[in-house]
C-alpha positions, 0 to 999 in steps of 0.5 A: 458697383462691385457687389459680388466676390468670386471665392474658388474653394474646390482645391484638395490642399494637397500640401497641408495632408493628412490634415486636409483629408477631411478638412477643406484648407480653406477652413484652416485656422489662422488662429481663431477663424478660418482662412476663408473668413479673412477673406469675406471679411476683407469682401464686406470692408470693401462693400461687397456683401454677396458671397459665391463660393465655389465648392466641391466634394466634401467641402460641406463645412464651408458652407455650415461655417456660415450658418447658425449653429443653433445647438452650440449657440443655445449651449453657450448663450449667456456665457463668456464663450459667447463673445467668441461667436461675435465676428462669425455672427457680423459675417453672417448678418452682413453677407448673402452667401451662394455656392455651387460645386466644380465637379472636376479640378480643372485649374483656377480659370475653369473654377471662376468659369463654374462661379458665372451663373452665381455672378451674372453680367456683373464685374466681380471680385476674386479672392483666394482664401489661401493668400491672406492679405493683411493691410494697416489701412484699407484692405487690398479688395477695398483698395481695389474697388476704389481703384475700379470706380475710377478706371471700369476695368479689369485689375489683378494685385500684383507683387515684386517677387525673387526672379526665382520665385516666379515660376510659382505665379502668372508674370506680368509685362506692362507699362507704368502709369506710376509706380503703382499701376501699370497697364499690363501688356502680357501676363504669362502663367508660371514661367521659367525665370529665363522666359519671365516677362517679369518679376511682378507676380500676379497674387490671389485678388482680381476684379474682373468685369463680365467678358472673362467669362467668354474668354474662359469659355475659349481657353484651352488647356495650359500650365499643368494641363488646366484651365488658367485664369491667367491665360484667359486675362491674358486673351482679355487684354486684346479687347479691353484695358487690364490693369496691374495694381502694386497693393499696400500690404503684405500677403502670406501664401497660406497654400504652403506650410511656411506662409501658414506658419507666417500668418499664423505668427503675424496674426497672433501678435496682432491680436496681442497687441505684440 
């Protein structure tokens, strides 16, 4: 049912310079594997298995991760280092990978807009590599799509911020069918605490059905002056049902220095059993 995930990787990850000069930060290392590879991963355990990325320039080595590196495979064939290569090998035999670029940066909503040749009249998955979310059960993606055979409906992964912290995310009003979803009345993008409909936060995964790319089309410019993908939900909610979902997990903002370095930690002691 939902087949495909939406990945918007054409940011210049300005927060993390000098060391995103030349690397994309979608390829930052939480540990062994890059932010995006979390992500495709989290879109294959929910049964999703086409991958449209959504790129731009110098944003090569996304593309090259997901690809046989056949000198470096035939140098440590038959060698301990081997194993090292098993996760990346069950991604790539698992996964259709399709990609296309965004020439100009013009905000999150206009970057899904550039994905919809790669999407089709399909609902679809979005996730934003740089929120790594981590779940002891089924992923937040995983948890979504079953909520989606259910409902047929647009969802947006929702968490309970700082009043404070909610001028850095889209803000949703909406009404509780329990005490984890809720059918969002309004969504605004970036407000001030004072203007905040709430402090339920709007994080890095949606499931989107085909009609956000119409209403992408007619969206004008917003907060900062771009395209935002919050504003076009926001639209969305006069047609159809949008649905605010209150995941099970816990979710680092990689797109900062202190989330990075969170994850980071979280993960390694995860790997080492601490």
């Amino acid at each position: 049912m939902i087949d495909k995930c939406l990945f918007p990787a054409a940011g210049y990850g300005t927060r993390f310079l000098p060391a995103t000069k030349v690397m994309p930060k979608e390829m930052l290392p939480i540990c062994t594997k890059p932010l995006i590879q979390y992500g495709v991963e989290e879109a294959i355990e929910a049964g999703i298995h086409t991958m449209a990325i959504v790129t731009g320039r110098g944003k090569r080595t996304l593309e090259d991760h997901f690809d046989i590196s056949y000198e470096l495979e035939h140098q440590i064939r038959g060698t301990t280092k081997e194993k090292h290569l098993a996760d990346i090998r069950n991604v790539i035999d698992k996964s259709r990978f399709v990609y296309t670029r965004q020439r100009e940066i013009k905000g999150l909503g206009h970057a899904v807009l550039t994905g919809r040749h790669l999407i089709g009249k399909e609902a679809f998955a979005v996730i934003l590599a740089d929120d790594l979310c981590v779940s002891k059960g089924d992923s937040v993606v995983k948890q979504m799509v079953e909520l989606y055979k259910r409902e047929r409906c647009s969802i947006v992964a929702v968490m309970e911020v700082a009043p404070n912290e909610i001028i850095s995310y889209g803000s949703i009003a909406g009404d509780w069918i329990d005490d984890n979803l809720a059918v969002v009345r309004e969504m605004v993008e970036k407000p001030t605490p004072d203007k905040a409909p709430s402090n339920f936060a709007v994080i890095g995964r949606y499931i989107l059905t085909p009609r956000i790319f119409e209403t992408l089309e007619k969206q004008s410019a917003g907060a900062n002056g771009e395209i935002q993908l919050t504003d076009a939900i926001n639209a969305l909610i006069k047609e159809e049902k949008v649905l605010a979902y209150r995941f099970s997990g816990i979710r680092y903002d990689c797109g900062n220095l202190d989330g990075f370095v969170a994850a980071t930690n979280a993960i390694y002691k995860q790997m080492k059993g601490l």
